[in-house]
N, C-alpha and C positions, 0 to 999 in steps of 0.2 A: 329228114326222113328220106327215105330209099322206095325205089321201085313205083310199083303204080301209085300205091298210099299218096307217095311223096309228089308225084306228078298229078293226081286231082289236088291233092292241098294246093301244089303250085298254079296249078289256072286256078283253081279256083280265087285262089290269092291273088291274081292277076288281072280277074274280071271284077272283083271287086275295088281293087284300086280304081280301074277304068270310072266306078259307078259311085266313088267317094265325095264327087262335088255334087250327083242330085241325092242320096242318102242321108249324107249327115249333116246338122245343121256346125257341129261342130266336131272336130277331133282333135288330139292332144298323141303324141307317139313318143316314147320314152324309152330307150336303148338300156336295159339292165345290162352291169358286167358278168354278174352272177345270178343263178335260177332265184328265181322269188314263188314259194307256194301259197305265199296273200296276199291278197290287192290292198293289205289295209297297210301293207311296206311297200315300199317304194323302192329301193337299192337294195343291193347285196354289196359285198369287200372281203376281205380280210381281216381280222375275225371274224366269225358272225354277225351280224350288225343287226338292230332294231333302227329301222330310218325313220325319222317322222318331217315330211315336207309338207309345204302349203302349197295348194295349185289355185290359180286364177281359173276361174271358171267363167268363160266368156258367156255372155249375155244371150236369149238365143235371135235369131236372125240382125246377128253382129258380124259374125264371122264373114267375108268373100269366100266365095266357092274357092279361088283361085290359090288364096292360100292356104283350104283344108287340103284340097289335091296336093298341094305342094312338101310333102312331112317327107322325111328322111328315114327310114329304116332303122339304120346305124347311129342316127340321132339321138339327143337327148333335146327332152323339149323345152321351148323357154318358159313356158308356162307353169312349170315344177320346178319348185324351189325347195331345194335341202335345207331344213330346218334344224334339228339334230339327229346326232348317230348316238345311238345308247347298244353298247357291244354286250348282246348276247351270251349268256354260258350256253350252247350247245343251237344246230341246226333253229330255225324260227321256222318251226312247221304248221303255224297256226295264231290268225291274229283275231282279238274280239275286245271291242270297247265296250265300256257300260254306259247304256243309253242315260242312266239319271247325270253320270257326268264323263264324257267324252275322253277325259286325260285322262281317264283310269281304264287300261287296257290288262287284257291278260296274254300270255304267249302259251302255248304249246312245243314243246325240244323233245330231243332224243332222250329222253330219262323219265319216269315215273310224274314229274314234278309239275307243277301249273304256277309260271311264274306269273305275279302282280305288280304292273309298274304305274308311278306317278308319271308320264311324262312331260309335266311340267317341270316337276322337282327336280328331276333325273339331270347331270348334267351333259354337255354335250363333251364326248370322247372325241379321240384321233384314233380312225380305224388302220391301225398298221402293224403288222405280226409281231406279237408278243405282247401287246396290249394286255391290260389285265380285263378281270370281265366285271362291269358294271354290278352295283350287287340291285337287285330286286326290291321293289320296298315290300314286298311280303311272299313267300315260297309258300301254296298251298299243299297241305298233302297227307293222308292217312295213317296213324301207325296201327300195326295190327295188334296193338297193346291196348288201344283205347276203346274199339268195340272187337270183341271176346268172338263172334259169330263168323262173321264175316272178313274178309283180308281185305286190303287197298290196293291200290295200282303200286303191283311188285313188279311190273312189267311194263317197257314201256307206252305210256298215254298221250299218241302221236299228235291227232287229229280232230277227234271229236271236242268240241268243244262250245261255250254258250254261255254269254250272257243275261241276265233275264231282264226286261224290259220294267216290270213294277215293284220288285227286290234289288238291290245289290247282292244277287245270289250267281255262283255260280256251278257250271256242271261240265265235269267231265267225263268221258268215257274212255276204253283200252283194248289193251292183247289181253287182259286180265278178263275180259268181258264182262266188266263189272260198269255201272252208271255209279257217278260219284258227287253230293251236290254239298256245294259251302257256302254259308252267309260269309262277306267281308265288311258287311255293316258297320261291327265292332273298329274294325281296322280304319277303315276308313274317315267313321269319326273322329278316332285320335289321329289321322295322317292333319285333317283337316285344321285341329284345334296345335298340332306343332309345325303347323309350317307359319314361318313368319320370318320376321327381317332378317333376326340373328341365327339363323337354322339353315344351314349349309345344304344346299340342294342335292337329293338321291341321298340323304341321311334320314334316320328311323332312329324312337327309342320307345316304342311302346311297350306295352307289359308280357306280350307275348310270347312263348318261348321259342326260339332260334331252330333252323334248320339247316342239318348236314347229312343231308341221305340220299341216297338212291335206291335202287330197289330191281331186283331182276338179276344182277350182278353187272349192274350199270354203273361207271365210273364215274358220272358227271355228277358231282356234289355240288349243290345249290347253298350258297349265306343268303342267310336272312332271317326275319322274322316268320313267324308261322302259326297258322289256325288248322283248329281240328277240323274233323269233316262234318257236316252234318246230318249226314245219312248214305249209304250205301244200299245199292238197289242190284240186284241178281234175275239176271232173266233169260242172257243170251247165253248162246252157244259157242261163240265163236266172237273174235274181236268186234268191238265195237268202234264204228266208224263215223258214227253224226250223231250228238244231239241235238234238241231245240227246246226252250220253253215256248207253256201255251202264252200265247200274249196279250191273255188278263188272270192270267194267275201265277204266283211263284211256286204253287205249291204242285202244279201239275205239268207235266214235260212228255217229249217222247223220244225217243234212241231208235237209230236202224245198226245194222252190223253184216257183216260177212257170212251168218247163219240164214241171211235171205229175210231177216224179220224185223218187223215194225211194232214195238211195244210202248204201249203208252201207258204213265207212269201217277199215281197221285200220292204224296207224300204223305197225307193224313193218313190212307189205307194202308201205310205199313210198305214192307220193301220188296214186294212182290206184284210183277206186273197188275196192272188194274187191266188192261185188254193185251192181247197179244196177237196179232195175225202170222201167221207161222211162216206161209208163201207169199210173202207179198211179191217176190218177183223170182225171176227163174236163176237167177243169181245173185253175189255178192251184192249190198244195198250201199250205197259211195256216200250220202246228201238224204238231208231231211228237211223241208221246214214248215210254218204255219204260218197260216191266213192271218195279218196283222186285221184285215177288215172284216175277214167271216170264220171266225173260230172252230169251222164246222171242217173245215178243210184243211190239209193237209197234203206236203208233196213227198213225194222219193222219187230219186235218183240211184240206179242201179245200172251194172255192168253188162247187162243185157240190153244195152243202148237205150233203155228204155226211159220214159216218164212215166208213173201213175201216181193219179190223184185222188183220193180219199176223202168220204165223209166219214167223220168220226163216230155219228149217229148211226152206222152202219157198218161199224167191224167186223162186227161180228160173222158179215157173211166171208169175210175174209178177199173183198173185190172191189178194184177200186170203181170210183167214178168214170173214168177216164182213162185210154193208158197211151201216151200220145208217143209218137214213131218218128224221129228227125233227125236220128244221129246215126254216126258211121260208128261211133266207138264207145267205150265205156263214160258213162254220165258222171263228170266229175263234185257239178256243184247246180245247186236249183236255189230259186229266191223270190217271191212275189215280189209283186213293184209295191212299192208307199203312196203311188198317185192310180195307182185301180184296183179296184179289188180283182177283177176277173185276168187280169194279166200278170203274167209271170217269164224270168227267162229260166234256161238251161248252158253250161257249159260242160265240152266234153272232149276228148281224147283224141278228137278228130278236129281240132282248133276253131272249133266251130261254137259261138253263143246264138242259140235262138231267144227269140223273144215270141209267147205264147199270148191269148186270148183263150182263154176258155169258152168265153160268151158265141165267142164265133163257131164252136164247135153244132154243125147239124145243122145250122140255118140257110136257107137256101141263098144263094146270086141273089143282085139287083137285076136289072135289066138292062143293064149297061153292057154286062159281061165282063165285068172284073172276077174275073174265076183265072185260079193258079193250077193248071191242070195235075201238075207234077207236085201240089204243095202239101204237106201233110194238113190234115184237119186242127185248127186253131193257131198254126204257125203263120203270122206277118211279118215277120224280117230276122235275116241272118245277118249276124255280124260275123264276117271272117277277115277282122283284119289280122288274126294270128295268124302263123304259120304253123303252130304246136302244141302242143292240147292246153286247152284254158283252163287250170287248176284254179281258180279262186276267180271271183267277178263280186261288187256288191252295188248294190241303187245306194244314187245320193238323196238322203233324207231330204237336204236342201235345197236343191234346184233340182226340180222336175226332170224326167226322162232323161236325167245326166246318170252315166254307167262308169263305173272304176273296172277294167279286167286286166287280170295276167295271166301270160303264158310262160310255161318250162320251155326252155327252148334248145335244151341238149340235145333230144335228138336232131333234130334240124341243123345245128349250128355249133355242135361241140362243145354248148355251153352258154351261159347267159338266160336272160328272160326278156318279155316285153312288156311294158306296163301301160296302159290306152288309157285315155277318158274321153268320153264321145258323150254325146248326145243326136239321135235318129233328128231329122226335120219333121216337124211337125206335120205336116202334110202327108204323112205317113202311116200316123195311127187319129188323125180325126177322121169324122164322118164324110164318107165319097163325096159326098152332094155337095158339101162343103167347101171341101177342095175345090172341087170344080166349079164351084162360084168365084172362087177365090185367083182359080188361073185365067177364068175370062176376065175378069176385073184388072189384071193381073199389078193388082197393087199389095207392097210386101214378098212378092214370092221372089227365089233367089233367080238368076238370070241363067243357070241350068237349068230349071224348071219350065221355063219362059220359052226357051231355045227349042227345048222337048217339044212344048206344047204345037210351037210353030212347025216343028216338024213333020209332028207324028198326029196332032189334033189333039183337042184334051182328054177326048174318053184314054187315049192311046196314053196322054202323059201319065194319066192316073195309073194305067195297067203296070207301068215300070214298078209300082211299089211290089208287084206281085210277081213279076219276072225275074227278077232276083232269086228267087226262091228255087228255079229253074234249073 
């Protein structure tokens, strides 16, 4: 980045290194060659590549300060290990596993198409130009032959995209501004019942008929197997750019898009929004997702830098709950955490991940005076270890307050990405009083902490969690 943008990214980026050994309990930095738009790949190369690595995920208060301060920019880290490269037919502009089983992921490309891979089965390629392109164990996709009413994504279906938590279903969205949802149930029972010793891995022979299409006047033609769609939903105006299922039902979802709108979707009632809010926000809508712990709630992410939050029991008045203020640029990606209901982060165009509390929204100071004068309401800690907007970040299911993100990092750097795994010190997001039990005792806590405390005194050490914000 260029001009003043580029010189607050760069302090800012500078103060936050300074602040890397009392912040994180741990951090992980990973030098991409090429842009990565999900955290759920790891590398880029030549061809396209789908990467799948395994990362060690230290313990928490394992880690020495000395050596999270210590990471390389330009590094790669040792704690990500390349597992396999499975090469892509077109751009990976979108990654989503299914929660019932992890190796069944789907991709989003430049084309019409929602490819389906085993990557277990899948074998592992050599990424080097001219490579052929791995085939798919299943090409999801519409034809306008099969429902009479309605067209499929003739256009391409970049982005939006969604696994559903209590189905093997899944949904996508487009430039067609159509929502698009498929069971792979079928498929995947017979992947299941043909893989075995003598079954050559990233081979298929189910009964289903084969796909060679594109759509739009898109060149990229996808092999493989293929399933119909299971229903097609119409409602926006304008591309759609996120879905989500709710997550306890397959049958009900919701879509934002570039029309500014949040419509939420129930498959029983047919394929016409079930609620619609027309303005959810004063521009394009980037990110959508729902409360895994309170179903009543609902995020958007929108290009008016904005967040708003949503009870669903309250659409209708067309306003959200909340609408919380922490970004310089357009909101790329939103995600409740798995280990609280009332917190949540944000990533956005300004290399910036917050991490939110709702709970803490209106409640007044302790008496300590840990108060963040300069912090928006509900916001307790910025991760800026990027330099370049964080297109993609998700919470790790399995260890606690550990965060996966990446950044595009063309403009900054002419190219490339970064890919992070941190997890915040826990002294961070526990109860004040706590802490500060915990730093007079000062038994467990890291020797940055320690240092602070002796410094600065402990109310002072505690306030560092909220000067950052600064």
């Amino acid at each position: 980045m260029k001009g003043e943008k580029g010189r607050s990214v760069e302090e800012k980026y500078t103060q936050w290194k300074s602040l890397v050994p009392v912040l994180y309990d741990w951090l992980a930095n990973h030098n991409l060659v090429w842009p990565s738009l999900s955290c759920r790949s790891t590398d880029g190369s030549v061809p396209n590549t789908l990467v799948i690595a395994n990362c060690e995920v230290v313990k928490p208060r394992v880690a020495a300060a000395e050596h999270i301060s210590q990471f390389n920019e330009e590094a790669r880290s040792p704690f990500v290990k390349k597992y396999k490269t499975i090469i892509h037919p077109g751009e990976v502009n979108r990654i989503r596993e299914l929660p019932q089983n992890s190796k069944i992921v789907a991709t989003h490309t430049d084309s019409p198409d929602v490819l389906i891979w085993d990557v277990e089965a899948q074998p592992n390629r050599h990424a080097v130009l001219g490579a052929a392109d791995s085939r798919p164990d299943l090409v999801v996709y519409l034809e306008s032959t099969v429902l009479q009413i309605l067209t499929g994504h003739q256009e391409n279906a970049e982005f939006a995209l969604a696994m559903c938590p209590t189905e093997p279903f899944v949904l996508s969205g487009g430039k067609d501004k159509l929502v698009v949802l498929w069971s792979i149930h079928d498929h995947i029972s017979t992947l299941a019942k043909e893989q075995g010793p003598t079954k050559s891995p990233g081979s298929t022979s189910t009964s289903t008929k084969h796909a060679s299409k594109g759509g739009g006047g898109n060149d990229n033609h996808v092999e493989g197997p293929s399933v119909e769609a299971r229903g097609i939903y119409q409602g926006h105006d304008d591309t759609v750019e996120d879905v989500q299922f709710c997550p306890s039902s397959a049958q009900e979802f919701c879509s934002v898009g570039d029309d500014s709108c949040l419509i939420l979707w129930d498959a029983r009632a047919g394929s016409t929004p079930a609620i619609k809010v027309e303005k959810a926000h004063n521009a394009d809508i980037h990110c959508v997702d729902w409360n895994r712990h309170d179903i009543n709630l609902i995020l958007t992410g929108s290009a008016d830098n904005t967040i708003h939050m949503f009870d669903r029991r309250n659409l209708s008045s067309g306003s959200p709950v909340h609408k919380l203020v922490g970004h310089s640029a357009a909101v790329l990606c939103v995600q409740w955490s798995p280990d609280k209901s009332s917190v949540f982060g944000s990533s956005a165009e300004d290399g910036i991940l917050n991490i939110w509390d709702h709970e803490k929204i209106g409640k007044r100071q302790d008496t300590t005076g840990l108060k963040a004068p300069n912090a928006p309401p509900g916001l307790f800690f910025q991760h800026a270890g990027h330099r370049d907007k964080v297109v993609d970040f998700h919470w790790n299911t399995s260890d606690p307050w550990t965060i996966v993100s990446v950044s595009d990092d063309c403009e900054s750097t002419n190219g490339g990405g970064t890919l992070q795994i941190w997890r915040m010190i826990d002294l961070i997001y526990r109860p004040v009083d706590e802490v500060l039990a915990e730093l007079d005792k000062g038994k467990r806590v890291p020797v940055a902490w320690l240092m602070c405390k002796k410094a600065c005194g402990p109310t002072s050490a505690a306030l560092i969690r909220f000067d950052w914000l600064n």
